[in-house]
Structure formats: C-alpha cells, structure tokens
C-alpha positions, 0 to 999 in steps of 0.5 A: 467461090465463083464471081456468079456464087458471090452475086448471088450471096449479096444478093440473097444477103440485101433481100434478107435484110430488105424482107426483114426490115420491111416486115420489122423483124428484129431481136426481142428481149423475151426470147434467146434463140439462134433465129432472135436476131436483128435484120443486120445480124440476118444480112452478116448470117447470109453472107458468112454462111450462106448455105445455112442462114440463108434456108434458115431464114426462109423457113423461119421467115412466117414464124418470124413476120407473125411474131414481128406483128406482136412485138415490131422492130424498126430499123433506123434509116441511118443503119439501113444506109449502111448495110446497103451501102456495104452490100453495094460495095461488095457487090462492086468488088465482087464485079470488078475482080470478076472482070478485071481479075483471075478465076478461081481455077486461073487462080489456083493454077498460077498460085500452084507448084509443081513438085519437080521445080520447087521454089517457083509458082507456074504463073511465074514461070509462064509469064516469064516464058510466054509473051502476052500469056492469055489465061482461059478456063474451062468448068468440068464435072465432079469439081474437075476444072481445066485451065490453058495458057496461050502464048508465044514461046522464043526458041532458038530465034524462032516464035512457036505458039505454045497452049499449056493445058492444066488439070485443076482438083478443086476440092484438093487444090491440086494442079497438073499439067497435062499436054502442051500444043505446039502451033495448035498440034498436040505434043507427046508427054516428054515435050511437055517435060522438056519444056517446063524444065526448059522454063525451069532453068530460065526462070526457076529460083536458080536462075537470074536474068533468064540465065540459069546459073550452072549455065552462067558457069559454063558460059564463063569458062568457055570465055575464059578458054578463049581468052587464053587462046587469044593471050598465047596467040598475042605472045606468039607474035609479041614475046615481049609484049604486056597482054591488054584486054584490047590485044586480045580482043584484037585476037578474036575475043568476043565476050559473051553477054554478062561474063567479065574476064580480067588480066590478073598478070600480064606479063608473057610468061606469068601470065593469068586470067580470072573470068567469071559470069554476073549470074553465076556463082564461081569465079574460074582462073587459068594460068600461063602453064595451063593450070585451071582453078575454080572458086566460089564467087 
C-alpha cells in the first residue's frame, strides 16, 4: 500500500477504537460471535484487514452501540493511552517513509531483476552507473504504473543525461524497462539494450571496481605484450643486461591501473614475465621465445 492508503488505515483504525470506547462497546460474556469483541480487537481488525473490518464495524456499529446501552464496557484510560499512542506512532512511521523513503513503484523497480543480467537488482545497477540518480514515479491505470530514473551517465570522458523509463505491473511485480533518453531525446530499443549491458559489465555480479572481469583479462594481457616488447627492446641494446621494472619502464612501459607485471627471470636469454589484473581472474606468462600461458589466478 501506498503512503495515503496507509493514512487512511490509521486513521480508520483510531476512530473505531475512539467510536467504540466512546459509546462503551466491548466484549460480553453472553454472547461468541466475530463482532463480540473489545475496542482494541476492532483498532487491530481495521488495520490488519481493513477492507473487511472496517465495513463490518459500520454495519454492525447501531447493532453494536444498542447492545453497549444494555451491558456497557469501560476502557481503562491506561489502555486508551496505549492504543493511541501506537496508532500515532505508526502513523509517524508511515509519514517518515512516505517522505524520506521510496515508493512502492520505486520500490519494486529498484528491488526488481531483469532477466538478461541475473545476479544484480536494477537499483544497483543504476546507481552505480548514474551520478545523483533522481527516482520519480508515475500512477497509471489497470494497476500499470511508471517509474524513471534520471542521471548522469560517463562515457568515454563525456557526461550525457540519461532517464530510463520502467513499466511497473503491480499485481505481478513485474518490472520492464522501456525507452532511455539521451539529453532528453528519445533512443531506439537496441540503446536501450547497449546500455544496460554496458551497466552489466561495469557493475554486474562479475565485475569488481567498475571493471568487468573479462575486461580485467584482457587489460592485463595487453600490458603483459608491452611488457615484452619493452624487455627485448632493453636486451637489443644491453645484451648483458639484468631486466628491472624500471628498465622497462625506461622503454616505454606504462601499466595500466590495477594490473601488476613482474619479472619471473631476468636474465637476456631466459627471460619471463607474469602479469595479471586485481579484478581478474587469470594469471598470463610470456617467455624469452615468445611462448604464452594462461592459468587460473
């Protein structure tokens, strides 16, 4: 239910109990029917399930005050303290999340998986993508809802604003993405698709620090090529040299944030470098004769 659903509960629920102690209704000991029962039992009635109670109580209520005049109950004032002061703090709770928490529909939306990227919830994935990410929601008919997410997505140095727009079924709890804007223009179905597998790869359950861990793989073997480039070019012109990190360096190696090469030989005609990535998951070799290797990390 919906933060005004929920106000309307309480609400219902503290005037029962206020109509029914006011009138002094309350349980009998003649009588063992359902609508017997003590103002209290009423207040939980109405909140639990409001939609039978609730009716029930207004249709009983003449009934009920009649048979009051004949046998009254009074309430303790110590238990009318308590009930109200529960009702008032679930009404406070109920306040607070309306204003401070998601939805219902944002709710279902950032709890919710897609099926082509298992292992991940969507809010995960788009506030890990989307700077300042901004949930809205939109009430549709026949239970449809609508629910966007606006922010600002990194590209290749570039910042684009990106609104993702989601179908929400309400009844199935179902979640569909729909259409992405692109600084407020419209995009054709496969961006939609090139994004969230973009998002995927970044933020998925496969991948650590923004880095996938295929691309981690791949980052690292392209380090290690250099690597060896720069290792025969330093023995081209020091045939007796011991290879160091900072020889190759001199040669023009630049390592790539997160991968790690290091010198397994050194000497010029054996030797062998192991590089791999922090986020991935194998370890590459290459030695002095060019021969690659790949093993698990």
């Amino acid at each position: 239910m919906g933060t005004l659903m929920w106000i309307i509960v309480i609400g219902c629920a503290a005037w029962v109990y206020f109509d029914s102690t006011k009138n002094k209704i309350g349980k009998t000991s003649e009588e063992k029917t359902l609508t017997n029962a003590q103002p209290w039992m009423w207040a939980l009635g109405t909140l639990g399930i409001w939609i039978i109670a609730f009716p029930l109580y207004l249709f009983k209520r003449k009934e009920l005050v009649q048979k009051a005049q004949e046998n009254p109950v009074d309430v303790p004032g110590k238990q009318k303290k308590v009930v109200f002061g529960l009702l008032g703090a679930a009404l406070v709770v109920v306040l607070f999340s309306g204003l401070f928490g998601d939805s219902n529909l944002i709710s279902m939306v950032k709890k919710g998986q897609l099926n082509d990227y298992p292992g991940v919830t969507i809010g995960h994935l788009i506030n890990k993508s989307l700077d300042d990410a901004e949930w809205k929601e939109q009430e549709g008919e026949g239970g449809v809802g609508y629910v966007t997410a606006t922010g600002v997505y990194e590209d290749k140095g570039e910042d684009i604003l990106i609104s993702l727009k989601f179908k929400v079924l309400e009844k199935t709890n179902m979640v569909q993405p729909i259409v992405v804007y692109l600084d407020g223009d419209a995009m054709p179905p496969y961006v939609l698709s090139q994004l969230f597998e973009r998002m995927y790869s970044r933020h998925g359950p496969e991948s650590r620090g923004g880095v996938s861990i295929p691309d981690a793989n791949l980052v690292a073997q392209a380090d290690l090529q250099n690597a060896q480039v720069c290792a025969y070019t330093y023995f081209s012109e020091n045939p007796e040299g011991t290879l160091t990190m900072k020889s190759m360096e001199k040669e023009g190696l630049k390592l790539t944030e997160g991968v790690k090469v290091k010198i397994v030989n050194a000497s010029p005609d054996e030797f062998k470098l192991r590089a791999y990535h922090e986020y991935g998951d194998k370890v590459f070799e290459v030695d002095a004769d060019g021969n690659y290797s790949i093993n698990p990390k």
